[in-house]
N, C-alpha and C positions, 0 to 999 in steps of 0.2 A: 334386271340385267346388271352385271357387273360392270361399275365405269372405274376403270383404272385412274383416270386421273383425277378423280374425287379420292381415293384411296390413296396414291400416290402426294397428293396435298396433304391429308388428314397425317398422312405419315412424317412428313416431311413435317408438319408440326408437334409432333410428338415429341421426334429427335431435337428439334428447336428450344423446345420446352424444356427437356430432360437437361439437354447444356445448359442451358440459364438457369435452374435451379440447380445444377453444380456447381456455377460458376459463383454462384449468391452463397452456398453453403462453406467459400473459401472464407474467411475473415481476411476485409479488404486490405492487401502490402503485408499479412500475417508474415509471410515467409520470406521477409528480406531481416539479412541478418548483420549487424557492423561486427566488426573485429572487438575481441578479448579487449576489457578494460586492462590496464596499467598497473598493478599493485605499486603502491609506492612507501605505504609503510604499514605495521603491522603491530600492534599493542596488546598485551595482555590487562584485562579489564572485567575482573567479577561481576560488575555490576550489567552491564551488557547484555540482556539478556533478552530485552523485547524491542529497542531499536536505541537510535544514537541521533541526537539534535547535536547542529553547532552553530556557532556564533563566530565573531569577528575573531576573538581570543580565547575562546573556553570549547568544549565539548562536554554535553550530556550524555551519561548511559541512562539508561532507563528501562527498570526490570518493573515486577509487579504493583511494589508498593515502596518504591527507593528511586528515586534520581541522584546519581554524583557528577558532580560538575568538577573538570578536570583543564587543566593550562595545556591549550594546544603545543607548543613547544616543547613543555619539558613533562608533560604525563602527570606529573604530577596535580593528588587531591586536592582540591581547594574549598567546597563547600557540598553538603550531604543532605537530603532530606529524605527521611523515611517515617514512613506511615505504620501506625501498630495495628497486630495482628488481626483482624477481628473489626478492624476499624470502617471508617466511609471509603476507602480506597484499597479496591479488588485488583486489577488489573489494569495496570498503566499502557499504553500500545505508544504507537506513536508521538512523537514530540517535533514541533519547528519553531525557532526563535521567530518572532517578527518586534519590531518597537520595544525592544528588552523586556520582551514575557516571551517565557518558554508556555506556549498551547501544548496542553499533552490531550490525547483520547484517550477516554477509559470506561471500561464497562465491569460487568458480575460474569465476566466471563470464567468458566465455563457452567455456570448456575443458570436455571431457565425459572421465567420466562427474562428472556435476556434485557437487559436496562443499561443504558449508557449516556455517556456526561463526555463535556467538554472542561478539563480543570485547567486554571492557568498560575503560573507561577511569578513571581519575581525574577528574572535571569541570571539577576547578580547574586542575591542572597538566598533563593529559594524559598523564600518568605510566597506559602498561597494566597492569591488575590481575589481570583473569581471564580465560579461554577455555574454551569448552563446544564439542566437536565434535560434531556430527548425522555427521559422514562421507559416504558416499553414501544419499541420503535421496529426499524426495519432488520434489525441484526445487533451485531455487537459491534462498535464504533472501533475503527480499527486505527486509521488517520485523520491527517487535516492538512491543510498548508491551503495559502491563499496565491491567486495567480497575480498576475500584471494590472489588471484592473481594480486588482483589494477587492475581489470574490474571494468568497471561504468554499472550497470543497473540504468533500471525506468520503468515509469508506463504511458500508457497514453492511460485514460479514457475514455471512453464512457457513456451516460446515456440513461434511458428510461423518465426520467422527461421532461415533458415541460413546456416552459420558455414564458414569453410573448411577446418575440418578432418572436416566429413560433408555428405554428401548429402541428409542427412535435416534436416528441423526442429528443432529444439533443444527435444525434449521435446515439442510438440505444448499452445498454450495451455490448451487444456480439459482437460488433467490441475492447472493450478493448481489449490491448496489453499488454505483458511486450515484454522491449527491452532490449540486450546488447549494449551499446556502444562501439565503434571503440578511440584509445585516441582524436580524433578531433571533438568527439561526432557527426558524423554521426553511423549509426547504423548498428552493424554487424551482428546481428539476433532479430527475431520478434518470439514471441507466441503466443496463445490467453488463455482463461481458459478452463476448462471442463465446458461444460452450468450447470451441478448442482453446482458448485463451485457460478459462474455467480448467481444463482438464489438467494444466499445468501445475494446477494449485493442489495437485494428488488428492486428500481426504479433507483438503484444510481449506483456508481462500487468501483473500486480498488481504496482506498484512500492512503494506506499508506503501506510501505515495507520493512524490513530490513535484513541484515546479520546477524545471531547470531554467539554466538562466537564457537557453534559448526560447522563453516560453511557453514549450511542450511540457506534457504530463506525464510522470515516470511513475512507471506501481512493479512492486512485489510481490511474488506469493510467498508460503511461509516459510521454504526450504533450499528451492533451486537457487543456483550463483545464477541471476539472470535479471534482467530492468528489462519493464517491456514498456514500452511506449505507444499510448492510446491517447486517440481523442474523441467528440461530439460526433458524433455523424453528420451527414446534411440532412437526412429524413432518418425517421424514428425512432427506438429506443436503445439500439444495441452500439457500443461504443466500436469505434474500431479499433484493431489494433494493427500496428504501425510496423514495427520494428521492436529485433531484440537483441539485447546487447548482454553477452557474456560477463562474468564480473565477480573475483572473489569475497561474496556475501553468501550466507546460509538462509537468502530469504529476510523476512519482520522489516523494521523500519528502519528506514536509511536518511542523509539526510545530503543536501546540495553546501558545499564549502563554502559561504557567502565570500572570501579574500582571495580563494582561488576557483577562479574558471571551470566550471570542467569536472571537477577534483571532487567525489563521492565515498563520504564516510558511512559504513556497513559493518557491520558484526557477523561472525560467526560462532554459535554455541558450541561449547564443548561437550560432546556425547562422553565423556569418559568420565566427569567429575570432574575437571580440572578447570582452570579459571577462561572466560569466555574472552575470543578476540575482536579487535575493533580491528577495520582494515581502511585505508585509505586507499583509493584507484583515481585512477585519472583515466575520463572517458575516451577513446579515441575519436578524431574529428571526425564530423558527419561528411559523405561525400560529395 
């Protein structure tokens, strides 16, 4: 016999079911957006080409195998390191001053099977100090920056581009990670993103990441003007993301003003050949 209201229940959980797993498949505050950062100044900068550290008085460009360090006030060069061709240093990614050492991330990108290292600099001189190898690990080391408690995170890449030495994708995006480090830099926890976060990152991924001085977690992907803002979950592996903040950058590594507030130094490459710019923004206040 047909009982309606066995059916009428079963249905009714159905529908129940269907909304909670669309409501789970939003990335949790994905869709809250703050107003346009600030542009406040704007520099032309060759070197600029994979992200930008700063300090109290200096700024870092930092392309594959070059760092120039440059006088926040007057642009002007002041000390250069670059690496020969062919040498131990592939691809430089991101860089954060902490304790006058510039941390840069660097891997054989885009060579497989992919290997990546933690180099550290002198800040003042750019005299290299240390090296920390991951080897072949979870991606290709994209960032670092340490938060409020002096944890090390980072980043480590995946892409859907392919390269011409495989047929295959270069890791496939949605294997990106962020990771906390342990202080021996082995690794104490792993995430990955929410896939519409992922989708943002077009063919490429997570470029670039840092602590603000609110201490939230600000990440880049390689292209878009945009900082998205994620953190830990309270249960499982996927980070959430928070908030996204408009911002003229081309994506890669950015870095927090440690003298002013607020105020985010970013790059944008030059598609035509011509010299790469560094941009300075200033975030607008959170509401």
């Amino acid at each position: 016999m047909f009982n309606r209201s066995v059916f009428t229940t079963r249905r009714r959980t159905v529908v129940a079911g269907a909304l909670l797993a669309a409501a789970l498949a939003v990335p949790a505050l994905a869709q809250e957006q703050r107003p346009a950062a600030e542009t406040i100044r704007r520099l032309q900068v060759p070197e600029a080409r994979q992200a930008v550290a700063v300090a109290e008085r200096s700024f870092y460009a930092i392309d594959n195998r070059t760092i120039a360090k440059f006088d926040k006030e007057t642009g002007k060069q002041v000390a250069k390191w670059e690496g020969p061709k062919g040498g131990p240093i592939l691809h430089l990614d991101s860089g954060v001053v902490r304790d006058g050492k510039l941390y840069t991330a660097h891997s054989n990108y885009p060579d497989w099977p992919m290997v990546s290292s933690v180099e550290v600099w002198d800040a003042e001189t750019l005299k290299h100090l240390e090296t920390h190898s991951f080897g072949i690990e979870r991606g290709s080391f994209t960032w670092l920056d340490r938060d409020q408690q002096g944890r090390w995170w980072g980043a480590f890449a995946n892409y859907n581009r392919v390269f011409d030495k495989s047929p295959l994708a270069y890791g496939n995006k949605f294997n990106t990670q962020i990771v906390r480090f342990n202080p021996d830099w082995s690794i104490a926890e792993a995430w990955v993103y929410p896939d519409a976060l992922v989708a943002r990152f077009q063919d490429m991924s997570n470029s670039g990441g840092a602590f603000g001085p609110d201490g939230r977690l600000y990440i880049t992907g390689h292209d878009n003007a945009e900082l998205y803002v994620v953190a830990p979950p309270e249960m499982g592996s996927v980070m959430q993301w928070i908030e996204t903040i408009p911002i003229e950058i081309g994506g890669q590594g950015f870095a927090f003003d440690p003298a002013e507030r607020g105020v985010v130094w970013g790059l944008i490459r030059n598609k035509t050949g011509g010299p790469n710019d560094v941009t300075v923004s200033r975030l607008p206040p959170r509401p």
